[in-house]
C-alpha positions as CSV (number, residue, x, y, z in Angstrom):
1,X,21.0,-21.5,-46.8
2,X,22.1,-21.3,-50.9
3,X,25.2,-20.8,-52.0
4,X,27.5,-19.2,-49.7
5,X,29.2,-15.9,-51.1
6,X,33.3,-15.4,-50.4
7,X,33.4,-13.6,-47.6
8,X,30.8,-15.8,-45.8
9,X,33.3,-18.4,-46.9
10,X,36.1,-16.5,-45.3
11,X,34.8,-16.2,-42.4
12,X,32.8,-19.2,-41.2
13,X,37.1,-20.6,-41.8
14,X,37.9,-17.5,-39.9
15,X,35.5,-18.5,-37.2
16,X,36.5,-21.9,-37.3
17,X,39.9,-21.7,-37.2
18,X,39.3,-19.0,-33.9
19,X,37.9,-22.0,-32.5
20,X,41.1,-24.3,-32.4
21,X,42.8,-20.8,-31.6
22,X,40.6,-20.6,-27.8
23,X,41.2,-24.4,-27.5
24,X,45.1,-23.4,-27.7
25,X,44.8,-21.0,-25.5
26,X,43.3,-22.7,-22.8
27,X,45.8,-25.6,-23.4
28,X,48.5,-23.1,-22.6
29,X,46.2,-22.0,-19.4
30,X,46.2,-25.7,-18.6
31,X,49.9,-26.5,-18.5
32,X,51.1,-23.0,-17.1
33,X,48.5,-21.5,-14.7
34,X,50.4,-22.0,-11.6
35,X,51.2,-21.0,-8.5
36,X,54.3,-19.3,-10.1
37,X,52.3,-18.6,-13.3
38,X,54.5,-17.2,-16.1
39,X,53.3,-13.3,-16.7
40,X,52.1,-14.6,-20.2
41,X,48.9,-16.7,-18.4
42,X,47.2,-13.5,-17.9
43,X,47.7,-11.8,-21.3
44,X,47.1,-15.5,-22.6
45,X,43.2,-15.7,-20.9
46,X,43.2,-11.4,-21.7
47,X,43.4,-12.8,-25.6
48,X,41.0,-15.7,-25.1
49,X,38.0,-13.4,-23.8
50,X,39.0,-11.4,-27.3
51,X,38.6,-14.5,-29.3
52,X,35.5,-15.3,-27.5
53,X,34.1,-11.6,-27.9
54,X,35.0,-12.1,-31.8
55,X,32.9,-15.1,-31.8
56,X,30.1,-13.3,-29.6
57,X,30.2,-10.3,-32.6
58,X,29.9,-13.2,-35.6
59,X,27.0,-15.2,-33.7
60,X,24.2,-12.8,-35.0
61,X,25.4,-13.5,-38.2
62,X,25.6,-17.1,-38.5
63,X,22.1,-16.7,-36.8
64,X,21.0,-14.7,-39.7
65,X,22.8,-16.9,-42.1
66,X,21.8,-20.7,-41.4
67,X,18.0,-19.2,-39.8
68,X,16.6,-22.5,-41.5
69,X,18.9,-25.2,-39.8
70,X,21.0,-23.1,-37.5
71,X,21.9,-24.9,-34.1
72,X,20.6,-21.8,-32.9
73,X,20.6,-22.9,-28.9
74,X,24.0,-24.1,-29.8
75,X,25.0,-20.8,-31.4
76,X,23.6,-18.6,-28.5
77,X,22.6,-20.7,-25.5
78,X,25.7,-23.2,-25.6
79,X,27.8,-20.3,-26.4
80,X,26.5,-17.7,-23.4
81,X,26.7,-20.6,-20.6
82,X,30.5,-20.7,-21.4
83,X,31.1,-16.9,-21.2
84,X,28.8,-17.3,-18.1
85,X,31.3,-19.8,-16.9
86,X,34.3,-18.0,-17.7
87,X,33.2,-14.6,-16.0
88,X,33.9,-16.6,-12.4
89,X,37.6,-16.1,-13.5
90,X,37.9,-12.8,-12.1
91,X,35.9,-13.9,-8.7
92,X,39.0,-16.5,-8.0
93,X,41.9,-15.0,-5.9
94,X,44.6,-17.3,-6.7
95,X,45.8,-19.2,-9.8
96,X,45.1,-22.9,-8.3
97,X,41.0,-21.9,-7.9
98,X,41.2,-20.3,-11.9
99,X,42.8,-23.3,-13.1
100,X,40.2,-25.5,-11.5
101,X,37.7,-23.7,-12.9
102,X,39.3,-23.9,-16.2
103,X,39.8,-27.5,-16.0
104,X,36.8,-29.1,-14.7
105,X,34.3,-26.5,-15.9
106,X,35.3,-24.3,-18.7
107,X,37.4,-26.8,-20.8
108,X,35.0,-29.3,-21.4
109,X,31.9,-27.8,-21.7
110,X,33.6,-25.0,-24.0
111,X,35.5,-28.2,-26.2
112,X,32.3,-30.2,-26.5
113,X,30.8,-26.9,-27.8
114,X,33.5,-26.7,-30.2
115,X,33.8,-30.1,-31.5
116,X,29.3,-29.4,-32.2
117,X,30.2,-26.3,-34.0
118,X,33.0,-27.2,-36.2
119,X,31.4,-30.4,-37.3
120,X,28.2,-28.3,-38.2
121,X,30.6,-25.6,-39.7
122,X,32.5,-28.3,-41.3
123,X,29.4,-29.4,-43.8
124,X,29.7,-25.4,-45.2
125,X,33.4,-24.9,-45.5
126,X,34.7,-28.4,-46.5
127,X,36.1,-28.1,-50.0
């Protein structure tokens, strides 16, 4: 890709910083998904699935964008086995089985994803 224009600027650090955003939010999921779960948990993972549907709208784009050297099985095939992951959430009955699957499944396959994508985003939005 040539030179990128502002608003690709903007928002590859847009989608960047959504990135450390999810990461926070399943942090908070971590610590707090409970037995006793504070009412917040569930708005909390309501707001990560918007964050990840964000990211799902902007893929197409970056797709578009980097066609010549985009990761493009990390943009969509990476990306889709974590919202495959993620849509066993609502198949758990209790918080203890949601917070295992958050912990040994979704976490760090969705962080390793991350850490790939912001170091290739990194090269294009590092002043």
């Amino acid at each position: 890709m040539s030179q990128l224009t502002d608003a690709q600027q903007n928002m590859l650090q847009e989608y960047n910083q959504l990135l450390s955003v999810i990461s926070e939010g399943f942090e908070y999921l971590e610590n707090n998904l409970s037995v006793e779960a504070p009412p917040q948990a569930q708005q909390v993972f309501e707001d990560v699935l918007l964050a990840f549907q964000q990211l799902c709208d902007s893929n197409d784009q970056l797709v578009e964008w980097f066609k010549e050297n985009a990761p493009s099985k990390l943009l969509l095939g990476d990306f889709h086995d974590i919202v495959k992951l993620l849509e066993k959430w609502s198949t758990f009955g209790t918080n203890q089985e949601k917070r295992e699957l958050l912990v040994k499944e979704v976490i760090p396959v969705y962080e390793s994803w991350r850490s790939q994508m912001q170091s290739f985003l990194d090269s294009y939005i590092a002043h």
